[in-house]
N, C-alpha and C positions, 0 to 999 in steps of 0.2 A: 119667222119665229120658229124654232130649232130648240131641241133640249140635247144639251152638252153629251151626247153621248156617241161611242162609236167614234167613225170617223168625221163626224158632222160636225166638230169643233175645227180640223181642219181645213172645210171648206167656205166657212162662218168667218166675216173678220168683223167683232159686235161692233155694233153702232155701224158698221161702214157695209158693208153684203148682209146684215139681216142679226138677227139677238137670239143669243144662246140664253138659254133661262135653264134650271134643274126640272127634271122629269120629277112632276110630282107638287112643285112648287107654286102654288095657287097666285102668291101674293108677287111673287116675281113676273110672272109672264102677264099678270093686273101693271106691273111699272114699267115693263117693258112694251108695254101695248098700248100704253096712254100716250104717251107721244108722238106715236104712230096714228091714233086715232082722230089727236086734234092738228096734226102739222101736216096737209097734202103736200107739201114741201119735202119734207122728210120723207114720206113715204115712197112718194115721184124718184126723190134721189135714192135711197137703200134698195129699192127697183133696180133703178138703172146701174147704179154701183154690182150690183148682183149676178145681173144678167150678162154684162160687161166682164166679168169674174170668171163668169161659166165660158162666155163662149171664146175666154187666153185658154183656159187651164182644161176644157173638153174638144179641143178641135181637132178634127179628123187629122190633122197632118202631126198636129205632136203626138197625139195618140199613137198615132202608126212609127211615130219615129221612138217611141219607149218600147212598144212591142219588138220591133226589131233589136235594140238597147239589150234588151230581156232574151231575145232565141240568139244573140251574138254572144251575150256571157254564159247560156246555158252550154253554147255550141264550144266555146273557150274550157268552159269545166268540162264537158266529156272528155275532151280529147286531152286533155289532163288526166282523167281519171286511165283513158285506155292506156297513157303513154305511162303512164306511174302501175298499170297491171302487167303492161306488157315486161317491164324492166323488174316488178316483181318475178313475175314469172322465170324469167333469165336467171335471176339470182338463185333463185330455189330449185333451177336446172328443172326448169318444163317447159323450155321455149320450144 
């Protein structure tokens, strides 16, 4: 049970990994919890559905394959940036 904010709608899929309800919202997170409360079925599964969720989309090996993603396009724009200084420089006769 999650209130729809930030990035945590994202990683919420309702009814299937867990219920977004509005911050704030008394009478939603009362509809969204009775369900829950009377169906160990449901519960058992949005568990498992959840947990199952976390550990595709946080596991150490994609992790490290987006970070690397991420220092190979920063390492891509630098050397864009130097290569577009360098040839400014030439132009303006300061090489």
């Amino acid at each position: 049970m999650v209130g729809g904010v930030g990035g945590i709608p994202e990683l919420i899929e309702h009814g299937k990994t867990g219920f977004l309800v509005e911050p704030g919202d008394v009478k939603a997170l009362d509809r969204a919890l009775q369900p829950l409360i009377e169906d160990r079925a449901l519960r058992l599964s949005v568990g498992r559905a959840a947990r199952q969720a976390c550990e595709q989309q946080f596991n150490t090996e994609r992790q490290l394959r987006e970070i690397v993603r991420i220092i190979d396009a920063d390492l891509a724009n630098l050397g864009t940036r130097r290569a577009f200084s360098a040839s400014s420089a030439r132009l303006q006769g300061r090489s």
